[in-house]
C-alpha positions in Angstrom: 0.0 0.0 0.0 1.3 3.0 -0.8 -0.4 5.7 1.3 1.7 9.0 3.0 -0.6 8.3 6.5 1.7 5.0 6.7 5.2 4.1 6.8 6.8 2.3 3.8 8.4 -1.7 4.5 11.8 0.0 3.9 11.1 2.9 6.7 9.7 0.6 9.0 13.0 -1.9 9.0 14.8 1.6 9.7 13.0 2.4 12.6 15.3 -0.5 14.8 12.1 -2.8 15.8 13.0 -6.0 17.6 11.4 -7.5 15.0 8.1 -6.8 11.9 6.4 -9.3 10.6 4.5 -9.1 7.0 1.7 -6.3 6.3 2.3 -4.2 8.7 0.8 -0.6 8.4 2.5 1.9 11.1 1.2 5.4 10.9 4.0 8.1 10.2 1.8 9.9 13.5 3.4 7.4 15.8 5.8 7.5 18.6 8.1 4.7 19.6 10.4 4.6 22.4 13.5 2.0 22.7 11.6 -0.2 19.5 14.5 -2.7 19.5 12.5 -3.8 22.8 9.2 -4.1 20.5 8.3 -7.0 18.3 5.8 -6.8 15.6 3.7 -9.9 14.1 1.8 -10.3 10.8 -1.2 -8.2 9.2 -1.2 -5.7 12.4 -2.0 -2.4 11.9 -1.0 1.3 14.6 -3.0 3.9 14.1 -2.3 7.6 14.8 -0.9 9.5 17.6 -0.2 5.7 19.8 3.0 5.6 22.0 4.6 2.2 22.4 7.4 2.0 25.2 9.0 -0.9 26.8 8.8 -4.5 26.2 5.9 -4.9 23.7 4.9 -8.0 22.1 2.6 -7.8 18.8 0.9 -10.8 17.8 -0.9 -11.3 14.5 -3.9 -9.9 13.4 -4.1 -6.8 15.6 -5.2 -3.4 15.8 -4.2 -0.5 18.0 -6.6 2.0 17.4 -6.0 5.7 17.2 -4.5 7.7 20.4 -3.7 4.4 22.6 -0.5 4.0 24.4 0.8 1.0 26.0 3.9 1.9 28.7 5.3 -1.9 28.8 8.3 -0.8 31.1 7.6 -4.8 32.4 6.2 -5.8 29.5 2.7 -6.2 27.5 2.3 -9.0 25.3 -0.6 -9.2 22.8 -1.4 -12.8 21.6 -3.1 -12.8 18.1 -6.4 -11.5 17.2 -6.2 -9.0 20.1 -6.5 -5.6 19.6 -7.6 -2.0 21.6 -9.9 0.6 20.3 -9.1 4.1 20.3 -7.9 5.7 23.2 -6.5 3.0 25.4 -4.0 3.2 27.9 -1.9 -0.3 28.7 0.6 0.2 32.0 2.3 -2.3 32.7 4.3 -0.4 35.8 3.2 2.8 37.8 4.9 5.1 40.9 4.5 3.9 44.3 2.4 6.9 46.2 2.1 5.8 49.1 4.8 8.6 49.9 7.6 6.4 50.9 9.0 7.0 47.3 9.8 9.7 44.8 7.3 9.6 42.3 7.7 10.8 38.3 10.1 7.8 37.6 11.1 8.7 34.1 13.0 11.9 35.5 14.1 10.5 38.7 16.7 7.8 39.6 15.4 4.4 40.4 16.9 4.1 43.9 14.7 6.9 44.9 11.8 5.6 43.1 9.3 2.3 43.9 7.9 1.8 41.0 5.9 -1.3 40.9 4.2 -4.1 38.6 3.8 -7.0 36.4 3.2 -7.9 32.6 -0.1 -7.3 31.0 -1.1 -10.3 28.8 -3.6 -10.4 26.4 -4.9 -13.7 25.5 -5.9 -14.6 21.7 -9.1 -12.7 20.7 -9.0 -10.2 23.8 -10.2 -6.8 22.6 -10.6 -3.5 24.7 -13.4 -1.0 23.9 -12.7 2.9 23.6 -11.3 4.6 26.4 -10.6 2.0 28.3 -7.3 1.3 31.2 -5.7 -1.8 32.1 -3.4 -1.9 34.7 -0.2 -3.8 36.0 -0.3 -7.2 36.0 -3.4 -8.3 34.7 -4.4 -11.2 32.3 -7.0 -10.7 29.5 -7.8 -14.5 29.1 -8.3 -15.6 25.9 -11.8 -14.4 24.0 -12.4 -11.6 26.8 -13.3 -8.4 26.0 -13.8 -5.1 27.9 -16.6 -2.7 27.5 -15.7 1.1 26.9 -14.5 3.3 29.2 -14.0 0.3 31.7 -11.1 0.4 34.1 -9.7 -3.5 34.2 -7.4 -4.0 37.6 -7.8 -8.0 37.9 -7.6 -10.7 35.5 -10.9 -11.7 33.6 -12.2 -15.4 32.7 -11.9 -16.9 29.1 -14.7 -15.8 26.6 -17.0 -12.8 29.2 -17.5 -9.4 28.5 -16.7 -7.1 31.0 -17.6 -3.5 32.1 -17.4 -1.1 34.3 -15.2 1.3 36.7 -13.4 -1.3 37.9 -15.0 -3.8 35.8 -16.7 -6.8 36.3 -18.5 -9.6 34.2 -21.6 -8.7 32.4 -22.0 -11.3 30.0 -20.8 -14.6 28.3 -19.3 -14.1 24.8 -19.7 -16.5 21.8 -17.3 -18.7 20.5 -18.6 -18.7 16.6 -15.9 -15.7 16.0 -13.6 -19.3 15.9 -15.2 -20.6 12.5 -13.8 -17.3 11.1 -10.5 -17.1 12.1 -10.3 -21.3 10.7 -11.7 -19.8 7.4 -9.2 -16.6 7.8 -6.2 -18.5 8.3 -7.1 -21.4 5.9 -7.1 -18.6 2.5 -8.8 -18.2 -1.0 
C-alpha cells in the first residue's frame, strides 16, 4: 500500500524494531520509544498519535486504534487477534504513592523511586473498547473483552465481557468468531 498516513516496509525496518512481521501498516503519526524492545507480528496495523514504550509483544492480526499508548516498562504482550480501540491506555508499571517513594520515575533515579508491577497479557481474541485502562499485571484470558470506558485492575475469565469502573462480568461471549478465524487462516 502505498499511502503517505503510513510508513513504507523500507522505513519501518529503519525504525530499529525488535522484529516486523508481514503487512504491517504503522502510521508516520506514531511515537516509539526504545523499538529494538518491540516486536511486531503479521497483518497488524497502529493507528495515529499511539506511543509504544518498553517491552511490547505484537501478535498477528491486531489493531491499535488511534490515540492508545501502551507503557510496557515490564512488559505487554498481545497474543493474536487481540486488539484496543481508540484511546487505550496499557501500564504495565506505575509510581509507588504511598509517599515512601519519589514519584515521576522517568525523570528521577530508580533508587529513589518504587515503581511497581507485572506484565499485561492479552490472550488470543481479547479486545478492549474505547477509552478504556488496564493496569499492572493483569491477564485478559483468551476471547475476553472489555466494554468502553472500563477500568480493568484483575484478571478476567476466558470468553466474558466485562464493564465497568473497575469492571466486572456482564456477560458470556460467543465462540462462533472461531469458525472465522479457521476460514481466515485457511485462504482463498
Amino acid at each position: 500500500m502505498n499511502n503517505n498516513s503510513f510508513f513504507l516496509p523500507e522505513e519501518i525496518s529503519q525504525i530499529g524494531f525488535k522484529s516486523v512481521g508481514k503487512n504491517v501498516l504503522i502510521s508516520r503519526k506514531a511515537s516509539f520509544y526504545s523499538p529494538f524492545s518491540i516486536s511486531i507480528g503479521n497483518n497488524v496495523r497502529i493507528d495515529d498519535f499511539c506511543i509504544l514504550s518498553g517491552e511490547i509483544e505484537i501478535g498477528d492480526f491486531i489493531h491499535i486504534g488511534a490515540f492508545s499508548a501502551l507503557f510496557g516498562k515490564m512488559g505487554i504482550e498481545m497474543k493474536d487477534f487481540s486488539g484496543v480501540s481508540i484511546r487505550v491506555t496499557i501500564l504495565s508499571a506505575s509510581d509507588d504513592f504511598s509517599g515512601k517513594f519519589l514519584t515521576n520515575s522517568p525523570v528521577i533515579d530508580s533508587q529513589f523511586c518504587g515503581t511497581k508491577g507485572g506484565k499485561v497479557t492479552f490472550g488470543k481474541h481479547a479486545n478492549v473498547g474505547t477509552g478504556s485502562v488496564i493496569l499492572p499485571g493483569v491477564t485478559l484470558a483468551e476471547g475476553s473483552v472489555i466494554g468502553a470506558m472500563s477500568l480493568v485492575n484483575c484478571d478476567t475469565k476466558p470468553w466474558a465481557i466485562y464493564f465497568g469502573s473497575p469492571c466486572r462480568e456482564i456477560n458470556k461471549r460467543s465462540k462462533e468468531l472461531l469458525n472465522l478465524e479457521n476460514e481466515l487462516r485457511k485462504g482463498p
